[in-house]
C-alpha positions as CSV (number, residue, x, y, z in Angstrom):
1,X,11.4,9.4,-25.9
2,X,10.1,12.5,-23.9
3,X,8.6,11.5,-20.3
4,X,5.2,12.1,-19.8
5,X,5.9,14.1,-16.6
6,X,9.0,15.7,-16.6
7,X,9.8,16.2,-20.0
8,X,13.1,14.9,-19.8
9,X,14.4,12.4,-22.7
10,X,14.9,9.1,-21.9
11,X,16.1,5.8,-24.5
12,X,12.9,3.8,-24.5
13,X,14.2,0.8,-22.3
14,X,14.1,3.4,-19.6
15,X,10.6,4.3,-19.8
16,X,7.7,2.6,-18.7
17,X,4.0,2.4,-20.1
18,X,1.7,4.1,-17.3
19,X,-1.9,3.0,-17.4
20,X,-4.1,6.0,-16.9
21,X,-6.3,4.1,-15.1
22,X,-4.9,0.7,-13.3
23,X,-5.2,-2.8,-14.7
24,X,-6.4,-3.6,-11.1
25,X,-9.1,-1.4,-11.9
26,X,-10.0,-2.4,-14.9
27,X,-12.9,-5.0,-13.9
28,X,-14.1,-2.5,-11.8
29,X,-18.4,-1.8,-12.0
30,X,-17.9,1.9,-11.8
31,X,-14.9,1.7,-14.3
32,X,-16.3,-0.5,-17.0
33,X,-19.4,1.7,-16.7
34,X,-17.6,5.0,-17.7
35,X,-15.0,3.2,-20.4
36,X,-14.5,0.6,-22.6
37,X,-11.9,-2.2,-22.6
38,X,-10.2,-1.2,-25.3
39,X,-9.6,2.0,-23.9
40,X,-8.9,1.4,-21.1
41,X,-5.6,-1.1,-22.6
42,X,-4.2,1.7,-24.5
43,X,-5.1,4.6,-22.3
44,X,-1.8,5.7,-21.2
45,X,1.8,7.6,-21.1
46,X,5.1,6.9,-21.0
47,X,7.1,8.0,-17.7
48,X,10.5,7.2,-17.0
49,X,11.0,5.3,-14.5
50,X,11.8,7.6,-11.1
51,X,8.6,9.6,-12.2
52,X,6.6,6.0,-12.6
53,X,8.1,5.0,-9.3
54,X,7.5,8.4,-7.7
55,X,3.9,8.4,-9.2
56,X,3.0,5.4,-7.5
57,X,4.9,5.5,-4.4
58,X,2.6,8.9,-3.4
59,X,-0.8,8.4,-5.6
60,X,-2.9,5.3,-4.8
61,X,-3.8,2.8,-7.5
62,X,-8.0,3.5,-6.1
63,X,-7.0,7.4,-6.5
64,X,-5.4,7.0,-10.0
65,X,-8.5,4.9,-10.9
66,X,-11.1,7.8,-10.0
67,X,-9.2,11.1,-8.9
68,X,-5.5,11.4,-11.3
69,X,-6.8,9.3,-14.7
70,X,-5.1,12.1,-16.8
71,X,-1.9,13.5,-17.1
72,X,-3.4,16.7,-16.3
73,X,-4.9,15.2,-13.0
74,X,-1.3,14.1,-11.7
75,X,0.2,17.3,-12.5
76,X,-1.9,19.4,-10.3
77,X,-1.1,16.2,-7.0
78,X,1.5,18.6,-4.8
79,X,3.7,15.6,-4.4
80,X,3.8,15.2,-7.7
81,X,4.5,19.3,-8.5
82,X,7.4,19.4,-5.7
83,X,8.8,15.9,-7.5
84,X,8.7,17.7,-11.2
85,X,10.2,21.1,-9.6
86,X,13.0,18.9,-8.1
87,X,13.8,17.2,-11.5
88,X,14.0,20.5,-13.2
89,X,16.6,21.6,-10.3
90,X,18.1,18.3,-11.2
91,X,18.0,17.2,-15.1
92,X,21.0,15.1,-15.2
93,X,19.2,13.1,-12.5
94,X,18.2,9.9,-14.4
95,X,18.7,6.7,-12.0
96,X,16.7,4.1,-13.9
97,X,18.1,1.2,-11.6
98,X,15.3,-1.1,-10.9
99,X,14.2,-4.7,-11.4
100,X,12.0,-3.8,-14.3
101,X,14.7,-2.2,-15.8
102,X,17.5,-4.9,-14.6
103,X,14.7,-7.4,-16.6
104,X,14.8,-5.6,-19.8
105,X,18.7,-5.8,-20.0
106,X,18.5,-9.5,-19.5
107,X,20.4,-8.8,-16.2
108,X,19.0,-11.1,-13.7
């Protein structure tokens, strides 16, 4: 499976489901206005995990909610640009270590 943001492939127990707009969000006045529940659930892409963990360790959950709820949205963040032209410098760079994945694999 292709990430969402770096193109890179990735076997699906090392990719995450992104929600386009966060859960924490989701009973949000403004949010519920603007989208329905349904949509909101399966408005998403799949990241591997260091973009997913770079995504969020640099873009709010409040900023993802209102300012990056598309893919095209996070692409143009500058942290997020000088993260993707790293990866391209690096493509055998794939460290999926994290408890999430650690879960998945039954490992702890």
């Amino acid at each position: 499976m292709k990430c969402a943001l770096c193109g890179l492939e990735y076997d699906d127990e090392d990719m995450n489901f992104h929600h386009l707009i966060p859960k924490s969000f989701h009973a949000n006045k403004r949010i519920q206005k603007e989208y329905k529940k349904d949509f909101l659930n399966k408005n998403g892409v799949y990241l591997c995990i260091p973009c997913h963990n770079k995504l969020h360790s640099c873009i709010t959950e409040k900023e993802m909610a209102f300012n990056f709820n598309t893919i095209d949205k996070i692409l143009e963040n500058n942290e997020i640009k000088i993260w993707i032209e790293w990866k391209e410098k690096h493509p055998n760079f794939k460290n999926t270590f994290n408890r999430m994945t650690l879960k998945k694999r039954n490992k702890i």
